[in-house]
C-alpha positions in Angstrom: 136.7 -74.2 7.0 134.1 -74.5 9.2 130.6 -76.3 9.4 127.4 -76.5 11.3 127.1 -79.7 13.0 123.6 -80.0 12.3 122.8 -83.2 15.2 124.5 -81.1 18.0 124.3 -77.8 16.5 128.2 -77.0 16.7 130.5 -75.4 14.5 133.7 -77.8 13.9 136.6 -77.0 11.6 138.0 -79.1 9.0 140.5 -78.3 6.5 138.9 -80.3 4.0 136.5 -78.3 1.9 132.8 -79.6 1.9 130.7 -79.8 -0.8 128.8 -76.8 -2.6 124.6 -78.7 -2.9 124.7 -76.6 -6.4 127.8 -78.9 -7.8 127.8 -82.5 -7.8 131.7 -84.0 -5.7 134.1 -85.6 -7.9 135.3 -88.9 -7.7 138.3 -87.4 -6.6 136.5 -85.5 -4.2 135.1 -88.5 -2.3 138.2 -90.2 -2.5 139.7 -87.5 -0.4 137.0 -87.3 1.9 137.4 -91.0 2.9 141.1 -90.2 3.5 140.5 -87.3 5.5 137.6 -89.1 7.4 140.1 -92.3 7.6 142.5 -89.5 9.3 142.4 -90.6 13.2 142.8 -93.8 12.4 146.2 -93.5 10.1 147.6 -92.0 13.1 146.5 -94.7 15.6 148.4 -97.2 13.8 151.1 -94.8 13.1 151.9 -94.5 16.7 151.9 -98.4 17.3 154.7 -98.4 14.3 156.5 -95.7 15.8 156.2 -97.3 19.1 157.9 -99.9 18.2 160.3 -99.3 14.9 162.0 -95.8 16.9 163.3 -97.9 19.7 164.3 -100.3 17.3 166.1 -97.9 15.4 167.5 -96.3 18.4 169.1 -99.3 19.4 170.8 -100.4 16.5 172.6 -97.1 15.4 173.6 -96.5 19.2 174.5 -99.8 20.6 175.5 -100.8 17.2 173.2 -103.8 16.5 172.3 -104.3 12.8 169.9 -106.8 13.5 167.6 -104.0 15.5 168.1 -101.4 12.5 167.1 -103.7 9.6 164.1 -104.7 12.0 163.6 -101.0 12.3 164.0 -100.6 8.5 161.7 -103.4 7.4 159.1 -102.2 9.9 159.1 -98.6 8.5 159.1 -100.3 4.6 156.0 -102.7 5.5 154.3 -99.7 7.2 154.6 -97.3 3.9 153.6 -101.0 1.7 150.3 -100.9 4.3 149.9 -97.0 3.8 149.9 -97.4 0.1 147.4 -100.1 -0.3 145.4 -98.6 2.1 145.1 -95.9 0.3 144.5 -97.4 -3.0 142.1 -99.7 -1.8 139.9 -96.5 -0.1 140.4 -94.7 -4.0 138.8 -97.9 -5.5 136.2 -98.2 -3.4 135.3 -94.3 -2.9 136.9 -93.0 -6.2 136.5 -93.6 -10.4 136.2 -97.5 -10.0 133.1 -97.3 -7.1 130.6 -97.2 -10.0 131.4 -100.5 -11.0 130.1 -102.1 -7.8 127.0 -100.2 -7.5 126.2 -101.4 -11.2 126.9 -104.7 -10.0 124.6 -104.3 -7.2 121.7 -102.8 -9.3 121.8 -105.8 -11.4 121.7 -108.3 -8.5 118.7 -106.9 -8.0 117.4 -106.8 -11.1 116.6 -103.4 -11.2 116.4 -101.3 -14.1 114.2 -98.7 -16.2 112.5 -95.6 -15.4 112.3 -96.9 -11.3 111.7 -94.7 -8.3 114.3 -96.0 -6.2 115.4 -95.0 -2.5 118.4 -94.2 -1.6 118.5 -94.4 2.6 122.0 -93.1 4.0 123.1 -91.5 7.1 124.5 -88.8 5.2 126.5 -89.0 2.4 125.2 -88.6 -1.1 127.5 -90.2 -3.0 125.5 -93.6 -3.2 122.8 -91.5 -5.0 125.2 -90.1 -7.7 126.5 -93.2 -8.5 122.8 -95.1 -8.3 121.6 -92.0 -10.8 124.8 -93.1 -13.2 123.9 -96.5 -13.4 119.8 -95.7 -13.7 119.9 -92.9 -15.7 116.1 -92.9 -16.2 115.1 -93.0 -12.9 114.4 -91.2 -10.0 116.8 -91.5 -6.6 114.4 -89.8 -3.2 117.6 -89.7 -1.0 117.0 -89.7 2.2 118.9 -89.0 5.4 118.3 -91.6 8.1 120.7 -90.7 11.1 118.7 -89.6 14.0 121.0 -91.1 16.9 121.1 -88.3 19.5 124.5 -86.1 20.0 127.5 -86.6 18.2 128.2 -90.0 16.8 130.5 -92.1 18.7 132.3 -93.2 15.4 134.0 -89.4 14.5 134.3 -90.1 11.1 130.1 -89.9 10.6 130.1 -86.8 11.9 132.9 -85.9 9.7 130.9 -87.2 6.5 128.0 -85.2 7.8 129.6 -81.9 8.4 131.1 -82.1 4.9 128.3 -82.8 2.3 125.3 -80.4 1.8 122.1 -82.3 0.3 122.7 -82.4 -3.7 120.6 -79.6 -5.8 122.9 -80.6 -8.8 120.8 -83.3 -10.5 117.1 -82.7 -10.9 116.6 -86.5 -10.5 117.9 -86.6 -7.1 115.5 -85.3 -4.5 117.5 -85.3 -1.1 115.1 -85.1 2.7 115.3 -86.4 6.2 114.0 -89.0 8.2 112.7 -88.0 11.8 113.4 -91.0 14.5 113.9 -94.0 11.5 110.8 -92.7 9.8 111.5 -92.2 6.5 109.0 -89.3 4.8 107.9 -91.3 1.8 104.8 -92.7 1.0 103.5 -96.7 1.5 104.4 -98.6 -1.9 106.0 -95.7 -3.6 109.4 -97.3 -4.7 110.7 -100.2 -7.1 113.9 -100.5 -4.9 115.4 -99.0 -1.7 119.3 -99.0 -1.2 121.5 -99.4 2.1 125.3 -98.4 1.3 128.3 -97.7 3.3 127.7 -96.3 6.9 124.4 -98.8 7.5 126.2 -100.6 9.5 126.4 -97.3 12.0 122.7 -97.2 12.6 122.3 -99.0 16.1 120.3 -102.7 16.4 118.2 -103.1 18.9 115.5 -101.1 17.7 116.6 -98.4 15.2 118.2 -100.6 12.5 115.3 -102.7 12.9 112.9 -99.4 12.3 114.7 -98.7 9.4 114.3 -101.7 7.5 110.7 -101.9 8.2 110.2 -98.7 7.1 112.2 -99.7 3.3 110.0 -102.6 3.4 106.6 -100.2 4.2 107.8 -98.2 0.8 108.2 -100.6 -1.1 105.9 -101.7 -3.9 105.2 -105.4 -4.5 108.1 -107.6 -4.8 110.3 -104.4 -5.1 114.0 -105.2 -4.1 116.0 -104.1 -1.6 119.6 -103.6 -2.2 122.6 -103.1 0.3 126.5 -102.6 -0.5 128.9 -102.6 2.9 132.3 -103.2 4.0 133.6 -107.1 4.8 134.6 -107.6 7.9 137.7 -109.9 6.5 141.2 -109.7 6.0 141.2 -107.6 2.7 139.6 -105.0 4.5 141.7 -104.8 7.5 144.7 -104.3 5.6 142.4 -101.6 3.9 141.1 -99.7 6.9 142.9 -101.4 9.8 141.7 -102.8 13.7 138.6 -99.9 12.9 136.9 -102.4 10.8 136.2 -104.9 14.1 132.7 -102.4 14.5 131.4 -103.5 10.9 128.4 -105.8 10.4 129.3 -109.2 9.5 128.6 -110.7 6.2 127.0 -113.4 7.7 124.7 -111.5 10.0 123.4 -109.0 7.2 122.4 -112.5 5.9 120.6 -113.3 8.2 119.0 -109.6 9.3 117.6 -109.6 5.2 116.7 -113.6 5.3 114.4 -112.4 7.4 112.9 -109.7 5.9 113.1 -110.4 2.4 112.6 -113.6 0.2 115.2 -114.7 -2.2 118.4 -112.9 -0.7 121.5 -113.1 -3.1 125.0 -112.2 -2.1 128.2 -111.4 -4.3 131.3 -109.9 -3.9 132.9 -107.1 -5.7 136.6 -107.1 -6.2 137.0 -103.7 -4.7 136.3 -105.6 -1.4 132.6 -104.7 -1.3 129.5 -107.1 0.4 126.5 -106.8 -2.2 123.0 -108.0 -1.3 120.1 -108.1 -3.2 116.3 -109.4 -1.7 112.7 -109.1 -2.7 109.5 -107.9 -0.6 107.9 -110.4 0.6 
């Protein structure tokens, strides 16, 4: 299958299907996608395993040392324990159970009613499916805010990009795109504004900072602001491996909101999720 890499304007091919804008993803869908995204770096730490459990297993069946097979074999068996948590850890974050945090979130930050709330990602829609479940009388403006110049350097954001067309599937969901961190909305025209997964890819030093002065220009009156993102901890690296090092901090999302927002709360979700909640100034 192939798709229009609409940054670069290239055509790359992926064997996973992308989405159809007409039918909203399945849980299962974006479960998939976050394996399939996650793919390069299964096979990075694959090779460090097979680096060092084949030799290993080498040596003990020909030189007949038990010692370095059972190594060998215990490698190989904490390896498929690592695989298997990884993977349900990514299904309960990005499958059936991801609802639960983002209704978390939402109540963090007190938000609720018939809201118009913003939903600024870098291209994935799922975080305004699962905003519209757990609001169902508002109205999500999703907007897509990548505008970094030629291909990503993380792959799997241009993966997520290639494979989800803007939704059409849920008349309360009104997808467009930012140009250069300027999102199209108008001053003081939403209750809330919501950062999820992916945030952390938008560059500081100027765009990340545009960004969130741009949430804070749409926003109404003590409207919230609301941001889910990965941990950079040890559940998570057992979750997604050394790729987690390029995350935000918990501790310096902190401080980046303290600063823009008055009375920042944090909690923590059991799927191993950072939620934050402020308030406009």
């Amino acid at each position: 299958m192939s798709h229009t890499n609409a940054n670069a304007g290239e055509t790359r091919t992926h064997w996973f299907p992308g989405t159809v804008a007409e039918q909203r993803p399945s849980a299962w869908w974006f479960w998939g996608r976050a394996v399939y995204v996650s793919r390069r770096d299964y096979w990075r730490i694959t090779k460090y395993f097979l680096a060092v459990g084949v030799p290993l297993g080498v040596i003990g069946v020909l030189f007949r040392v038990p010692m370095a097979f059972k190594a060998a074999m215990l490698l190989a068996a904490i390896g498929l324990v690592l695989l298997a948590y990884s993977l349900f850890g990514l299904y309960r974050m990005y499958g059936h159970p991801g609802v639960r945090y983002i209704r978390r979130l939402v109540e963090l930050g007190e938000v609720k009613g018939p809201a118009t709330v913003a939903d600024l990602n870098i291209g994935t829609y799922r975080h305004a499916f699962l905003l519209s479940d757990v609001l169902p009388e508002a109205k999500i403006l999703s907007v897509d805010c990548w505008n970094v110049e030629g291909e990503s350097p993380e792959e799997a954001v241009q993966d997520v990009r290639d494979l989800e067309a803007p939704p059409k599937s849920i008349p309360r969901i009104t997808a467009s795109k930012a140009e250069h961190f300027t999102i199209p909305l108008v001053d003081g025209s939403c209750e809330a504004v919501c950062f999820g997964f992916g945030t952390h890819e938008i560059p500081t030093g100027g765009p990340r900072e545009k960004l969130f002065s741009e949430a804070i220009r749409i926003l109404k009156p003590g409207g919230k602001v609301l941001l889910f993102e990965h941990g950079w901890d040890a559940h998570n690296y057992v979750i997604f491996g050394p790729v987690i090092h390029h995350v935000t901090k918990r501790q310096d999302w902190d401080a980046f909101l303290r600063e823009r927002f008055n009375d920042v709360k944090y909690a923590r979700s059991n799927q191993a999720v950072d939620l934050f909640a402020g308030t406009k100034r």
